[in-house]
C-alpha positions in Angstrom: 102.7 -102.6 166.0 105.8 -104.3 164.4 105.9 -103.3 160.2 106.8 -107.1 159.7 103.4 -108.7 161.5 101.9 -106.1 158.9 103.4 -108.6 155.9 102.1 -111.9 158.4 99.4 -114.4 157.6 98.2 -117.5 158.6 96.6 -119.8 156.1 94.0 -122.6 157.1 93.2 -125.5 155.4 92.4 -129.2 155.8 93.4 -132.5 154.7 91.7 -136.1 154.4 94.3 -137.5 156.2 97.4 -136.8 158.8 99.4 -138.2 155.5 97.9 -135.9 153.1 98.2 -133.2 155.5 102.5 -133.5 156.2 102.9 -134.4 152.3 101.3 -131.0 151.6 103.0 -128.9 154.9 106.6 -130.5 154.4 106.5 -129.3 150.0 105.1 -126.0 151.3 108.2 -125.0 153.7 110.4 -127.4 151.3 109.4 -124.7 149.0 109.2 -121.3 151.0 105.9 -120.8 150.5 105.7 -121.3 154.0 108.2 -120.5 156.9 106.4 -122.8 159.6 102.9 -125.5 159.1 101.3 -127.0 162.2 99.5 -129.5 161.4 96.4 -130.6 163.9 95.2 -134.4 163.0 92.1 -134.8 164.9 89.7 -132.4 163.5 86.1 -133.4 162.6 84.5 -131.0 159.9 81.0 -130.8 159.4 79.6 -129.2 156.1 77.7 -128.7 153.6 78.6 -130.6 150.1 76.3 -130.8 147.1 73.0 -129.7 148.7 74.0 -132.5 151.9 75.3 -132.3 154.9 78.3 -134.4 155.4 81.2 -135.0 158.2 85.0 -136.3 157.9 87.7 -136.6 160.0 90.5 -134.5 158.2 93.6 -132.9 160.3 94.0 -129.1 160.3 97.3 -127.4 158.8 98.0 -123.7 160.0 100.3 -122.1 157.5 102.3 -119.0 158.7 103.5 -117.2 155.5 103.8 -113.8 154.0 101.2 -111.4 152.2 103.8 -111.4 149.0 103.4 -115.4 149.3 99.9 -116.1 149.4 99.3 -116.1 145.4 101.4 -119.2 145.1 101.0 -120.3 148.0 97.2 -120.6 147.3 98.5 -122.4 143.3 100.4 -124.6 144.6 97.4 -125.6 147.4 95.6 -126.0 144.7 98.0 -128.8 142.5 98.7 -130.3 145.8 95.5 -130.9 147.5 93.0 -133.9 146.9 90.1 -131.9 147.2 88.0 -130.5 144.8 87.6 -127.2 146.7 90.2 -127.1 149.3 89.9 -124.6 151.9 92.0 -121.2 152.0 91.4 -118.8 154.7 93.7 -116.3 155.0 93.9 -114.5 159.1 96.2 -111.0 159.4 98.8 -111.6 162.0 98.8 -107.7 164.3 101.4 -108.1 166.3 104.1 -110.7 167.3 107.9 -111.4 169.1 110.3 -109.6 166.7 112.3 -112.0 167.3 109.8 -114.6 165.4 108.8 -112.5 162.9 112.2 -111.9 161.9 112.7 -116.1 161.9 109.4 -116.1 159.7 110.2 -113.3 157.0 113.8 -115.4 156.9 112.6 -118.4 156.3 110.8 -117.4 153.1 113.5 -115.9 151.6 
């Protein structure tokens, strides 16, 4: 395994809206929190919200960041998003193109 996918992580969270969602993805890489967002508009959630279950179409936004990144990365979320209790799921990355990984750890720098 590659010591930089060790470092990798991918974030997810959701927005109310495809605007909400690039507003909060372009600051993020703007701001090197993030090296690359991808952001998936057609997502339909269904949870569980004050004791009720609810649905909302929200779009998706894969974040691909670094472990030293994801403290204020996760702050910043936070002061960004709309949502009371936005969601922050951190996945490891094992393995990936060195070439890529190289790109990502770059990019935050």
């Amino acid at each position: 395994m590659p010591d930089s996918a060790c470092t990798v992580r991918i974030v997810l969270t959701t927005a109310s809206s495809a605007e909400e969602a690039q507003r909060i993805a372009r600051t993020l890489v703007e701001e090197r929190l993030a090296a690359c967002t991808t952001i998936l508009p057609a997502a339909l959630s269904i949870y569980r919200w004050h004791g009720e279950i609810e649905s909302a179409h929200e779009s998706l936004i894969l974040i691909k960041t670094s472990n030293e990144r994801l403290a204020a990365l996760e702050e910043r979320l936070h002061a960004l998003h709309s949502y009371d209790v936005p969601e922050f799921l951190v996945l490891n990355v094992d393995f990936g193109s060195q070439t890529y990984l190289a790109w990502l750890q770059a990019s935050l720098q």
